[in-house]
N, C-alpha and C positions, 0 to 999 in steps of 0.2 A: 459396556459392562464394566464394574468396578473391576481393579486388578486384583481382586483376591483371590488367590489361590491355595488351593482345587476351587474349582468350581464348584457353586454349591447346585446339586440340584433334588429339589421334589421330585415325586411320582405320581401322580395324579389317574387313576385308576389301576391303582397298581396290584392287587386282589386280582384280578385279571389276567388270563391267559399270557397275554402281552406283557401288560405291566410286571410280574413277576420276572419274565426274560429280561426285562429296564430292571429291576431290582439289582438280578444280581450283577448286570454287566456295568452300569455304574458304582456297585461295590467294588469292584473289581478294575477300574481304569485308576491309575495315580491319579491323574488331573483330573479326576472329578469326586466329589465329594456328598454319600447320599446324604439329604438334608432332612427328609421325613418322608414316609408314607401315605396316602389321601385313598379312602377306599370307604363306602359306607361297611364294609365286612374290611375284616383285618385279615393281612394277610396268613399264610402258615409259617412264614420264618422271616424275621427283621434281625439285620446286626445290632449288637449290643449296642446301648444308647442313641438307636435313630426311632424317634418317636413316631406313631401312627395316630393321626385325626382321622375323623367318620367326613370333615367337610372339609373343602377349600377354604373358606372362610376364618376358618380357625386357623389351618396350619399356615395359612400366610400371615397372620396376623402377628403371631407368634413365634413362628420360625424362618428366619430371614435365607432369602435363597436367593441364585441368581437367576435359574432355570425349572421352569416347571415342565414338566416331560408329561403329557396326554394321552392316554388311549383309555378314553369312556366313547362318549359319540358325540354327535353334535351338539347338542341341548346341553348335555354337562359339560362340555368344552366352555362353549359360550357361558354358563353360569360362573366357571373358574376364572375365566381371563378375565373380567375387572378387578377379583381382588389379585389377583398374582400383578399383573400391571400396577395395580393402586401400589403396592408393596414393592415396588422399581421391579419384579420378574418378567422375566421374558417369556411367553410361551410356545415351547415346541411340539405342534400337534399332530398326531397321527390319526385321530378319527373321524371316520368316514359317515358320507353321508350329511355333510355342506351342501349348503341348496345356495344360489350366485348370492341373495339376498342375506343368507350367512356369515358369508363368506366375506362380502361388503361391511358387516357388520363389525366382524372382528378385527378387519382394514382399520376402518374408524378409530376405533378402541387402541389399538395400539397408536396410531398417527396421534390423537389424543394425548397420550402420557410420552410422545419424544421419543418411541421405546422401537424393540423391532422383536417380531416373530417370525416362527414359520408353522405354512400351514401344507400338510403334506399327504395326496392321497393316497401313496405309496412309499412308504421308506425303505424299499429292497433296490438296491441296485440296480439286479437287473431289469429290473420293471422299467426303472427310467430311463436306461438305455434299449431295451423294446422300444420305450416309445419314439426315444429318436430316432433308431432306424428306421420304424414304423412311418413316418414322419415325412424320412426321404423318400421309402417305397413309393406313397404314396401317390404321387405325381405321376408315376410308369403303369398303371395298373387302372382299368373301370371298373371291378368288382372286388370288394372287400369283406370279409365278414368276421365276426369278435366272437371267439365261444370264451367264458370264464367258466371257473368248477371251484367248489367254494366248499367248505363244509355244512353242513345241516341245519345248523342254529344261526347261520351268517341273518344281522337282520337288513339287508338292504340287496335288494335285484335289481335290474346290474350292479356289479358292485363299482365303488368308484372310482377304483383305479380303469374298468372298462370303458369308463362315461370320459373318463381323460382322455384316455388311448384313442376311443373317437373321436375326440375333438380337435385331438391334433393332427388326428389320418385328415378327416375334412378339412383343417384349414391347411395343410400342405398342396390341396387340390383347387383349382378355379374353380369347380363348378363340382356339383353331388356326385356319387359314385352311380352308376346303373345299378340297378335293384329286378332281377329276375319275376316276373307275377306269374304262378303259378292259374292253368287256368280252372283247375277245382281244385279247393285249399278243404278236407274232410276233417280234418282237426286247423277249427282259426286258430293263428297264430305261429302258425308251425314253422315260419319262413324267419322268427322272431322279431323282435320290436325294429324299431326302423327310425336308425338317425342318421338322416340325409343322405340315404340309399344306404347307409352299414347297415348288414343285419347283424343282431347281437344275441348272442344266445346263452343262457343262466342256466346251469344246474349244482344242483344243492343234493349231498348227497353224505354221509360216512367213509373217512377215508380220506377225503381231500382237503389241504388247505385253503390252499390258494395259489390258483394258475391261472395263466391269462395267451390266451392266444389269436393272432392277427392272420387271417389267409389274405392273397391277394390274388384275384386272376385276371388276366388278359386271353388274347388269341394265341393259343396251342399251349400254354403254360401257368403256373402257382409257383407263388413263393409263400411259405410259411414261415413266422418268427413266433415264438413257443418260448414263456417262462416257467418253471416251476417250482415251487418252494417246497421245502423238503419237512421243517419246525419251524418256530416262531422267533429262530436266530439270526433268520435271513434278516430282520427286521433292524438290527443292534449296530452292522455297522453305520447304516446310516442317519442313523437317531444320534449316536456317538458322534457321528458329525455334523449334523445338526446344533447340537447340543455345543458344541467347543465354537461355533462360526457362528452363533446368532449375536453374540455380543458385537460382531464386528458391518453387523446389516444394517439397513437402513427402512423402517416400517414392514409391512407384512410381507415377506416372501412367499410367495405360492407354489410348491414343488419343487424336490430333491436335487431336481435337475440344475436348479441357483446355485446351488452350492458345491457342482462337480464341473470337475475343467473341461467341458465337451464343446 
């Protein structure tokens, strides 16, 4: 990253629930400096002289930055990151719903222009340290299951951060977790989806953000590890630091976790 300081950075879905929390909280750090807006709707309140584009396209072109801050989804992620890269930008992404082939994609792209990102299913804290714990449980325990609880409009089941969570509870283990089979299932599905014996369970409802929860059991015993997020502030420190450490990475970083001393 150039040494210019504050840091400049875009917002790239910033109209958004999310993006608006990235508004103000890089208004508000010294070391960072907002650079523009990216939203096809503008938002309801911009500081005095930071401009707002409807596209990526434009405001990279135009407004020189160091860091483009993301939370759209997958597809407008991907449509952002060649021009913010093309323009030396970094980009630090938050939206979910990366498929491996994605994911590989935006690898490329950045390895491509020299450059370094991140790409992150989770930017709450605590989530990433669930998942380390999660991680070491792991190995003590044959049976595991993931409930998440998400708000009503979320568009992706499971959400991503639950597909991580399991992926890591599995590769912390040799071999799949036991998986209970009921012997009459009267509503399929009930035992929920099934990744490599975790069962994983979605609900979408009013009221909830975003929580994410790991049981584990063995013989006579459970251990449960339980996040829960209260606003869409849990999301800021870690985007903040995101956002200050990507200048110092080397190609795509995948999850929050690279960037905390665990």
């Amino acid at each position: 990253m150039s040494a210019r300081f504050p840091i400049r950075v875009a917002v790239h879905g910033a109209a958004g629930r999310v993006g608006r929390e990235v508004l103000r909280a890089v208004e508000s750090a010294p070391d960072l400096e907002l650079a523009a807006a990216v939203d096809a709707a503008a938002p309801e309140r911009l500081p005095e002289g930071v401009p707002h584009y409807a596209n990526a396209a434009d405001a990279l072109r135009e407004c020189p930055c160091d860091v483009v801050i993301d939370f759209t989804n997958a597809a407008a992620a991907l449509d952002m990151a060649p021009h913010a890269l093309a323009a030396g930008a970094r980009p630090v992404i938050g939206s979910t719903g990366f498929t491996e082939a994605q994911a590989a994609r935006l690898a490329d792209l950045v390895r491509e222009h020299a450059l370094s990102g991140v790409l992150a299913p989770n930017f709450t804290i605590g989530a990433v340290l669930l998942m380390r714990l999660a991680a070491i449980a792991a190995r003590y325990f044959d049976y595991a299951d993931i409930v998440e609880e998400h708000h009503e409009t979320k568009i992706d089941a499971p959400s991503g951060t639950a597909l991580a969570i399991a992926r890591v509870v599995h590769e912390g283990r040799a071999e799949p977790f036991q998986r209970s089979r009921p012997e009459r299932e009267p509503l399929p599905g009930s035992r929920g989806a099934d990744f490599e014996g975790i069962a994983i369970h979605a609900a979408r409802m009013p009221g909830k953000m975003a929580n994410h929860q790991v049981t584990f059991g063995g013989l006579g015993q459970t251990l449960t590890l339980r996040h829960e997020t209260i606003n869409r502030e849990c999301y800021i420190p870690g985007v903040l630091l995101a956002a200050r450490k990507v200048g110092q990475l080397d190609g795509l970083v995948v999850g929050l976790d690279a960037l905390l001393d665990l």
